[in-house]
N, C-alpha and C positions, 0 to 999 in steps of 0.2 A: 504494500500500500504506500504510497508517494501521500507526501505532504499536500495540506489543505491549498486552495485556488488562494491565489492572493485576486484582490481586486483587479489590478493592473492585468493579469489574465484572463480575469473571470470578463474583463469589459472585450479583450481581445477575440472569446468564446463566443459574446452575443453578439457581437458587430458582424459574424459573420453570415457565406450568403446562406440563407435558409434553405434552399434547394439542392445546391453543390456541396456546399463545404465549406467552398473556398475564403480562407483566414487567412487575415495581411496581419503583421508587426513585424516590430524591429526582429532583428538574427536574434538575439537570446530571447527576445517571446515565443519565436515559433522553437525555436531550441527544445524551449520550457515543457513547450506543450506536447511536445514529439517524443520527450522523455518521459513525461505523465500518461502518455499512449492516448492523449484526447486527440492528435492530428500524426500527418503524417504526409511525407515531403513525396511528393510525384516526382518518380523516377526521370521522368521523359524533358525536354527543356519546356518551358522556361522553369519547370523544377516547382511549380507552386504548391502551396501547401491545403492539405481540404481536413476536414477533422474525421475522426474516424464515429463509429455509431456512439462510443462512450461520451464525444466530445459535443456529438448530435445531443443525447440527452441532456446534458449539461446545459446549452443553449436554450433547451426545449424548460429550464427551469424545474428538472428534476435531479436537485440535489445528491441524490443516494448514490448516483453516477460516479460523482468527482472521487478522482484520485485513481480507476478501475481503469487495465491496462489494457494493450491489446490495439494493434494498428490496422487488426482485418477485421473482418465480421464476426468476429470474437466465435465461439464454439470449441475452444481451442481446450474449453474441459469437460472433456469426453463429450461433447455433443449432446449432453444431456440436461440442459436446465441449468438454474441460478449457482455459481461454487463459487467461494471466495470474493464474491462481488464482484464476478464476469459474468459479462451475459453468454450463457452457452443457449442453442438449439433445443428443443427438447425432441430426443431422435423415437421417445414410446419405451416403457414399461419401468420407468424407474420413479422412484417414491418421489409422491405429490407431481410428477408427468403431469398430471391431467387437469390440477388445478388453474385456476384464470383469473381474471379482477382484471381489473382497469390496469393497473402496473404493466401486467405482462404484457397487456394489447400496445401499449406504449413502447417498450420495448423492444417487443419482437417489429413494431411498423419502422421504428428507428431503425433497427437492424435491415432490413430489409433494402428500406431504402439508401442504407449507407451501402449494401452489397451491389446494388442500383447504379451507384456512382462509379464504384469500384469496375462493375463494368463499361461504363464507359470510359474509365480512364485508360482501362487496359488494352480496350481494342484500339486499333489505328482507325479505326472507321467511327467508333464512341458507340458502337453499338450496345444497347443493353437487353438484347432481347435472345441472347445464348450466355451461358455460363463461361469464367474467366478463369487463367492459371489457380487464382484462389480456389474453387472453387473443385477444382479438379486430383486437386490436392488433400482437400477436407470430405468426400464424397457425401456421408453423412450427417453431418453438420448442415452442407450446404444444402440435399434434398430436406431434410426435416426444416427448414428457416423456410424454404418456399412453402412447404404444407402448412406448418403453422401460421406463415403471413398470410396465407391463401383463406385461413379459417378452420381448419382441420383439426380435429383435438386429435393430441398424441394419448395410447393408451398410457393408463397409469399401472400400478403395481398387478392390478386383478386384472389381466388380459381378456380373461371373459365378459370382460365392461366395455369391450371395443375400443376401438380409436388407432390410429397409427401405427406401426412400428418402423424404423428405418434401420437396415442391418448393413452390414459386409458381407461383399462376397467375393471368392476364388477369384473372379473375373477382373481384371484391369477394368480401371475406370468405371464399374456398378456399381448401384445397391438393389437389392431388396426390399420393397414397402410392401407390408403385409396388415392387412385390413379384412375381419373375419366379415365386416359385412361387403356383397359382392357390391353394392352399390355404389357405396363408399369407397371402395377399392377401387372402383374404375373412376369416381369423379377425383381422386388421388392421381392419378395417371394423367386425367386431364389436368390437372394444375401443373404436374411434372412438365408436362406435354408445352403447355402455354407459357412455363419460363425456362424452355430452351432445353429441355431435358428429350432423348430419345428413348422411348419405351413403349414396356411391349407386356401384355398378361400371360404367364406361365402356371404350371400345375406343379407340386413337387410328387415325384413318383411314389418316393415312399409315403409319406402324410395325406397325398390328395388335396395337401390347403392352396391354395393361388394365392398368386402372389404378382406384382409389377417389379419387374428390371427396368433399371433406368439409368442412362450413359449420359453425360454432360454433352450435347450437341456443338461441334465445333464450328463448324459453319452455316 
């Protein structure tokens, strides 16, 4: 945990653009901030600087935020919900998964749209309508953040309660979303499907359960 916002930051935080990110100050402001994991410096020239979702919420005037690290779309623990004050994904079937309130929906929308950005910084074309090296890299994190942005509740501890699950699999580049009901399973696939995701509904031999594979679509 990094030390509290001083004001001179905190004002650097809300000046910025609402949509983008993009945060201007001096070299040791954005230094500051790139250190606390609220922003982080675009590779590309002119190099400018956009905040990341932690620094979104900060802006967004939800304190609990500040100090919480993390320059990607966060999910970076285990992909499964709130740990240490990062925002992770919730990828289905781990304790309180399933719970929700206004926080998470706040949250998860920040995230999403910081993943948003991130896409189009990373394409040369700024597209944001296929998955990016992040994304391809984190498989589950990144499908469970579009289900859950999308509205999808991820199953909690009692799987027989439904909702989500997003797994690994042998395969480069998949996962796995399993959804005991078939309905919910397929409009899963269509949310996949609608942010850039390739898939497809499979049977597993032994079990019989179906299940969606789904590849990060590269072009």
């Amino acid at each position: 945990m990094t030390r509290a916002l001083g004001a001179g930051l905190r004002r650097v935080v809300e000046a910025a653009d609402p949509v983008s990110g993009r945060v201007k100050g001096t070299e040791a402001q954005l230094a500051g901030l790139v250190k606390r994991g609220l922003a982080f410096r675009h590779p590309r020239a002119p190099h400018d600087h956009f905040l990341t979702p932690a620094g979104h919420r900060i802006r967004e005037g939800e304190d609990g935020a500040e100090g919480q690290s993390g320059a990607e779309p966060e999910g970076r623990a285990s992909g499964s919900g709130a740990s240490g004050g990062v925002f992770a994904a919730r990828a289905g079937g781990e304790k309180g998964a399933a719970e929700g309130g206004a926080a998470r929906v706040r949250e998860v929308r920040s995230a999403w749209q910081g993943l948003l950005e991130l896409r189009r910084m990373s394409h040369t074309d700024g597209a944001t309508d296929r998955p990016c090296g992040w994304e391809r890299g984190h498989l589950v994190q990144a499908a469970a953040l579009a289900l859950e942005a999308a509205g999808h509740r991820p199953a909690g501890e009692d799987t027989e309660a439904g909702g989500y699950r997003v797994r690994e699999t042998p395969q480069p580049e998949a996962v796995a979303v399993y959804e005991a009901d078939g309905e919910a399973l397929r409009a899963c696939a269509a949310t996949l499907e609608k942010a850039g995701w390739q898939v497809g509904e499979y049977t597993e031999p032994r079990t019989r359960a179906r299940y969606v594979l789904a590849s990060p679509r590269r072009v």
